[in-house]
N, C-alpha and C positions, 0 to 999 in steps of 0.2 A: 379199439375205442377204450378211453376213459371207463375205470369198472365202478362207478355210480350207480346212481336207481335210476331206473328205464322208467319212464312215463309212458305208459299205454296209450291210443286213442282215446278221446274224447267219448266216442259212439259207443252205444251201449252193447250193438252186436257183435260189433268189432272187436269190444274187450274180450267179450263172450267165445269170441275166434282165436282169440290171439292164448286166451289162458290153456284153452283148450289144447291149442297148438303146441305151448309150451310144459303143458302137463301130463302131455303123451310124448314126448321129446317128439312132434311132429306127424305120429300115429294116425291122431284125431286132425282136422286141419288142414293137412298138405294139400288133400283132395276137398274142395268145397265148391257144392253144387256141379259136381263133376268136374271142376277145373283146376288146374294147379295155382295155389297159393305158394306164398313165401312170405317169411316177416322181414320186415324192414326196418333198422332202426339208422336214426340218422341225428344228425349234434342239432338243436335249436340255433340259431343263425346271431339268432337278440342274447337266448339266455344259456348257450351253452349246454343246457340239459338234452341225456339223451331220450330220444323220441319214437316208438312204436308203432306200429302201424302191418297189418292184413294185405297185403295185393295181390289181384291174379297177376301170373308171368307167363312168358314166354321166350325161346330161346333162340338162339344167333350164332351158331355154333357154341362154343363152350361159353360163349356169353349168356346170359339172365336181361331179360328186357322188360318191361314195366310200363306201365301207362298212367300220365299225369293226367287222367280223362275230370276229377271230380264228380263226375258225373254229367257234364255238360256244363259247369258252373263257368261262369264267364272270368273266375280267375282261377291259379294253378292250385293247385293243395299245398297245402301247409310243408309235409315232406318231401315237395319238389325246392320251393324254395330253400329251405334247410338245406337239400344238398347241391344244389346252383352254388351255397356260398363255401360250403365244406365237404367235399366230392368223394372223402371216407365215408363209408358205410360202412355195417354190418347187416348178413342178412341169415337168415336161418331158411332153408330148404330141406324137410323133413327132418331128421338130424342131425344135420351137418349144419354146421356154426362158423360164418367167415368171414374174413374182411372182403371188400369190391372197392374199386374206383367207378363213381357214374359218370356219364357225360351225356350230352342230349344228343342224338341223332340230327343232324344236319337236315336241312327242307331245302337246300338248293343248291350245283352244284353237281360234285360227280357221284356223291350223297345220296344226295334227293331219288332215284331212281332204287337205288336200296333199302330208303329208308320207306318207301312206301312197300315195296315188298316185306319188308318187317311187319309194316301197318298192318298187309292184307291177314298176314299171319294171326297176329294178335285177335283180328278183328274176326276170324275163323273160332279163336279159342271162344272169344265171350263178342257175340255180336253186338251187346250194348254199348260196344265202343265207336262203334258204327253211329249210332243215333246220338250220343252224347255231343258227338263231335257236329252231328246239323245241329243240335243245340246251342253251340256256342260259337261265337265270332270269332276267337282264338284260334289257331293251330294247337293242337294238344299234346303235349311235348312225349317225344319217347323216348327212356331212359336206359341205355345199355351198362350194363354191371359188369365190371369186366373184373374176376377173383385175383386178389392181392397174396393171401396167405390161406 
Protein backbone atom coordinates (compact mmCIF):
# COMPACT_ATOMS: atom_id res chain seq x y z
CA UNK A 1 0.00 0.00 0.00
CA UNK A 2 0.57 3.62 -0.65
CA UNK A 3 2.85 4.79 2.56
CA UNK A 4 0.57 7.89 3.65
CA UNK A 5 -1.13 8.39 6.97
CA UNK A 6 -3.46 5.73 8.03
CA UNK A 7 -6.70 6.93 9.54
CA UNK A 8 -7.76 5.07 12.39
CA UNK A 9 -11.38 4.07 13.21
CA UNK A 10 -13.84 6.56 14.03
CA UNK A 11 -14.63 4.60 17.52
CA UNK A 12 -13.11 5.52 20.34
CA UNK A 13 -12.27 1.88 21.68
CA UNK A 14 -11.28 0.85 18.70
CA UNK A 15 -8.56 3.69 18.48
CA UNK A 16 -7.70 2.68 21.93
CA UNK A 17 -7.13 -1.09 20.33
CA UNK A 18 -5.62 -0.37 17.53
CA UNK A 19 -2.76 2.27 19.20
CA UNK A 20 -2.33 -0.30 21.69
CA UNK A 21 -1.78 -2.95 19.08
CA UNK A 22 0.50 -0.78 17.17
CA UNK A 23 2.46 0.30 20.20
CA UNK A 24 3.40 -3.00 21.33
CA UNK A 25 4.10 -4.17 17.73
CA UNK A 26 1.13 -6.40 18.53
CA UNK A 27 2.02 -7.61 22.12
CA UNK A 28 -1.00 -5.61 23.62
CA UNK A 29 -4.02 -6.43 21.13
CA UNK A 30 -3.56 -9.52 19.23
CA UNK A 31 -5.39 -11.28 22.03
CA UNK A 32 -8.68 -9.30 22.99
CA UNK A 33 -11.18 -10.50 25.23
CA UNK A 34 -9.64 -13.80 24.55
CA UNK A 35 -10.01 -13.69 20.84
CA UNK A 36 -7.69 -13.18 18.03
CA UNK A 37 -7.55 -9.70 16.64
CA UNK A 38 -5.70 -8.44 13.48
CA UNK A 39 -5.67 -4.77 12.04
CA UNK A 40 -6.86 -4.15 8.98
CA UNK A 41 -6.18 -1.47 6.71
CA UNK A 42 -7.72 -0.93 3.62
CA UNK A 43 -7.80 2.30 0.54
CA UNK A 44 -11.07 4.47 1.02
CA UNK A 45 -13.23 3.66 -2.17
CA UNK A 46 -14.36 7.79 -2.61
CA UNK A 47 -11.16 9.18 -1.02
CA UNK A 48 -8.35 7.09 -1.57
CA UNK A 49 -7.08 7.45 2.11
CA UNK A 50 -5.95 4.58 3.85
CA UNK A 51 -8.22 3.22 6.47
CA UNK A 52 -7.78 1.18 9.91
CA UNK A 53 -9.69 -0.77 11.68
CA UNK A 54 -9.48 -3.82 14.92
CA UNK A 55 -11.17 -7.30 13.82
CA UNK A 56 -11.67 -10.56 15.28
CA UNK A 57 -10.27 -13.37 12.67
CA UNK A 58 -10.21 -16.58 11.95
CA UNK A 59 -8.51 -19.04 9.80
CA UNK A 60 -8.95 -21.18 6.59
CA UNK A 61 -5.98 -22.89 6.34
CA UNK A 62 -3.13 -20.30 5.82
CA UNK A 63 -5.93 -17.94 4.89
CA UNK A 64 -7.26 -15.00 7.61
CA UNK A 65 -11.02 -14.74 7.50
CA UNK A 66 -12.99 -11.91 8.91
CA UNK A 67 -16.54 -10.84 9.38
CA UNK A 68 -18.48 -8.05 7.68
CA UNK A 69 -21.06 -8.54 10.85
CA UNK A 70 -21.17 -4.52 11.95
CA UNK A 71 -22.82 -5.72 14.46
CA UNK A 72 -26.01 -6.63 12.97
CA UNK A 73 -26.35 -3.26 11.33
CA UNK A 74 -28.57 -3.63 8.27
CA UNK A 75 -25.77 -2.43 6.07
CA UNK A 76 -21.93 -3.59 5.59
CA UNK A 77 -19.00 -1.65 7.29
CA UNK A 78 -17.45 0.90 5.98
CA UNK A 79 -14.04 -1.46 5.42
CA UNK A 80 -15.99 -4.10 3.70
CA UNK A 81 -17.00 -1.69 1.17
CA UNK A 82 -13.52 -0.26 0.76
CA UNK A 83 -12.30 -3.55 -0.13
CA UNK A 84 -15.29 -4.87 -2.52
CA UNK A 85 -13.83 -1.86 -4.66
CA UNK A 86 -9.95 -2.41 -3.99
CA UNK A 87 -9.25 -6.05 -2.83
CA UNK A 88 -5.37 -4.96 -1.63
CA UNK A 89 -5.04 -4.83 1.80
CA UNK A 90 -2.74 -4.69 4.42
CA UNK A 91 -3.10 -6.52 7.61
CA UNK A 92 -0.97 -6.63 10.76
CA UNK A 93 -1.35 -10.07 12.93
CA UNK A 94 0.71 -9.65 16.02
CA UNK A 95 3.96 -8.52 14.32
CA UNK A 96 3.95 -9.46 11.16
CA UNK A 97 3.03 -6.61 8.58
CA UNK A 98 1.50 -7.81 4.99
CA UNK A 99 -0.14 -7.46 1.92
CA UNK A 100 -3.61 -9.93 1.25
CA UNK A 101 -5.89 -10.14 -1.48
CA UNK A 102 -9.74 -10.28 -0.05
CA UNK A 103 -12.73 -11.78 -1.69
CA UNK A 104 -16.21 -12.65 -0.17
CA UNK A 105 -16.94 -16.23 0.32
CA UNK A 106 -19.55 -17.33 -2.01
CA UNK A 107 -23.38 -18.31 -0.41
CA UNK A 108 -24.18 -20.54 -3.22
CA UNK A 109 -22.88 -23.08 -5.09
CA UNK A 110 -20.06 -25.57 -4.55
CA UNK A 111 -19.17 -22.63 -1.95
CA UNK A 112 -21.87 -22.38 -0.07
CA UNK A 113 -21.33 -25.70 1.95
CA UNK A 114 -17.86 -24.38 2.94
CA UNK A 115 -18.49 -21.28 3.49
CA UNK A 116 -20.81 -22.14 6.11
CA UNK A 117 -18.44 -24.40 7.80
CA UNK A 118 -16.16 -21.27 7.82
CA UNK A 119 -19.28 -19.39 9.31
CA UNK A 120 -19.68 -22.20 12.07
CA UNK A 121 -15.88 -21.59 12.85
CA UNK A 122 -15.99 -17.98 13.14
CA UNK A 123 -19.08 -18.23 15.01
CA UNK A 124 -17.29 -20.77 17.68
CA UNK A 125 -14.49 -17.80 18.02
CA UNK A 126 -16.95 -14.97 18.99
CA UNK A 127 -20.62 -16.15 19.34
CA UNK A 128 -21.84 -12.53 18.64
CA UNK A 129 -21.78 -13.34 15.19
CA UNK A 130 -24.36 -15.54 15.76
CA UNK A 131 -26.91 -13.01 16.93
CA UNK A 132 -25.78 -10.17 14.74
CA UNK A 133 -26.58 -12.00 11.83
CA UNK A 134 -30.76 -12.77 13.42
CA UNK A 135 -30.30 -9.08 13.62
CA UNK A 136 -30.09 -8.18 10.29
CA UNK A 137 -31.81 -8.95 6.92
CA UNK A 138 -28.50 -9.12 5.14
CA UNK A 139 -26.35 -12.16 4.70
CA UNK A 140 -23.14 -10.92 6.42
CA UNK A 141 -20.26 -11.16 4.13
CA UNK A 142 -17.20 -13.27 4.89
CA UNK A 143 -14.04 -12.19 4.04
CA UNK A 144 -11.03 -14.51 3.08
CA UNK A 145 -7.34 -12.80 3.03
CA UNK A 146 -5.45 -14.73 1.27
CA UNK A 147 -1.25 -13.23 1.80
CA UNK A 148 0.35 -11.53 -1.28
CA UNK A 149 3.82 -10.77 0.26
Amino acid sequence: MASSKIVDSPVGWVQDHIRAYIESNGEEGHIWRGVPTLLLTTTGRKSGTLRRTALIYGRDGDDYVIVASKGGDPKNPLWYENLATNSKVTLQVGADVFDCVASTYKDQGAEAAHRQKVWDTLVEIWPGFAEYQIKTERRIPLVRLQRIS
